[in-house]
C-alpha distance (Angstrom), angle and dihedral (degrees) to the residues before:
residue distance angle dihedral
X1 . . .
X2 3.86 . .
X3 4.14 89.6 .
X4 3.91 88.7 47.0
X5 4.09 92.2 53.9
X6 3.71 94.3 41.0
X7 4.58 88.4 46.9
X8 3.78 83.9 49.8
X9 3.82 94.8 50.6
X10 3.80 97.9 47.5
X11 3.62 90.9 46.4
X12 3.57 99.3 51.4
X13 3.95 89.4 39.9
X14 3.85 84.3 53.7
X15 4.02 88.9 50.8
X16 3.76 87.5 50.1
X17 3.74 92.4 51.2
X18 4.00 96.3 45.9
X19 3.71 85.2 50.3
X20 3.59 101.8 60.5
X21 3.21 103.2 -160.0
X22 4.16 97.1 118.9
X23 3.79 132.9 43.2
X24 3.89 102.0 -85.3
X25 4.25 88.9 -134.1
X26 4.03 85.1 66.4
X27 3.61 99.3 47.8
X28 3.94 92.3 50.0
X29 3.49 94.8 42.0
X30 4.05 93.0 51.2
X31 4.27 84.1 42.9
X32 3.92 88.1 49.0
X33 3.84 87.5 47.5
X34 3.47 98.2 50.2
X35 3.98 97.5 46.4
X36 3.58 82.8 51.1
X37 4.08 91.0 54.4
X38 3.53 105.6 32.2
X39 3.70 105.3 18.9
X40 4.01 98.4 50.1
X41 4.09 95.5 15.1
X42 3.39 113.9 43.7
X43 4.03 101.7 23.8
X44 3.85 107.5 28.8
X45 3.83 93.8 30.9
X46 4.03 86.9 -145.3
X47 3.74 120.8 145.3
X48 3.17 84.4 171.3
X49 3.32 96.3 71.7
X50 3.46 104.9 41.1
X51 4.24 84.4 59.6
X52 4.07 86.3 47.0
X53 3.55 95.2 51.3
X54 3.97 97.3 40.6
X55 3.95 86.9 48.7
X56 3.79 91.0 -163.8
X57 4.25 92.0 160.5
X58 4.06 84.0 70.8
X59 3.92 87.8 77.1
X60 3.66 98.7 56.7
X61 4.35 79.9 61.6
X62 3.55 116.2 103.3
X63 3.38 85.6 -149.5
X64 3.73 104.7 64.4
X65 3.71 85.5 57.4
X66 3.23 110.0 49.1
X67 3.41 106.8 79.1
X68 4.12 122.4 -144.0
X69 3.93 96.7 -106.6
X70 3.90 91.2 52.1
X71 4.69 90.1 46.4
X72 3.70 92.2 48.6
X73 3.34 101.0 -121.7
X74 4.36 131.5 90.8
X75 3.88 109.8 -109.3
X76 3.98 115.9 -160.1
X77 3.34 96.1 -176.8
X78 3.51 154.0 50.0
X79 4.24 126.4 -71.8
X80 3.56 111.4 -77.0
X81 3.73 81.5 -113.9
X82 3.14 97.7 70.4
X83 3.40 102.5 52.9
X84 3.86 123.7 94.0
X85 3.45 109.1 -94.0
């Protein structure tokens, strides 16, 4: 059911952006929103999830704010944080 619901979010997200007719932030940010509610919420009862997938811990990193020209050394990739551990 979950895999359904999220299918029929992207694709009507995707119709949304092809039209053009709103700002493409607002459409993913109301598609996010709603696989965060109904997707993780209301079908996989997983709070779990929603915290996983948000990944709000990363901020309190120094790491993800540092940036590479302020450590001294060239990054060319993502913060450790976001990597899979």
């Amino acid at each position: 059911m979950e895999k359904i619901l999220a299918i029929a979010i992207f694709v009507v997200m995707f119709g949304f952006i092809i039209w053009d007719r709103f700002p493409r932030q607002w459409v993913t940010l109301i598609s996010g929103a709603l696989v965060l509610v109904l997707v993780f919420g209301l079908c996989m009862h997983d709070g779990g999830a929603i915290w996983e997938t948000l990944n709000l811990s990363c901020f309190a990193q120094k790491g993800f704010w540092i940036g590479s020209s302020e450590s001294g050394t060239a990054s060319t990739g993502p913060p450790l944080c976001l990597l899979p551990a």
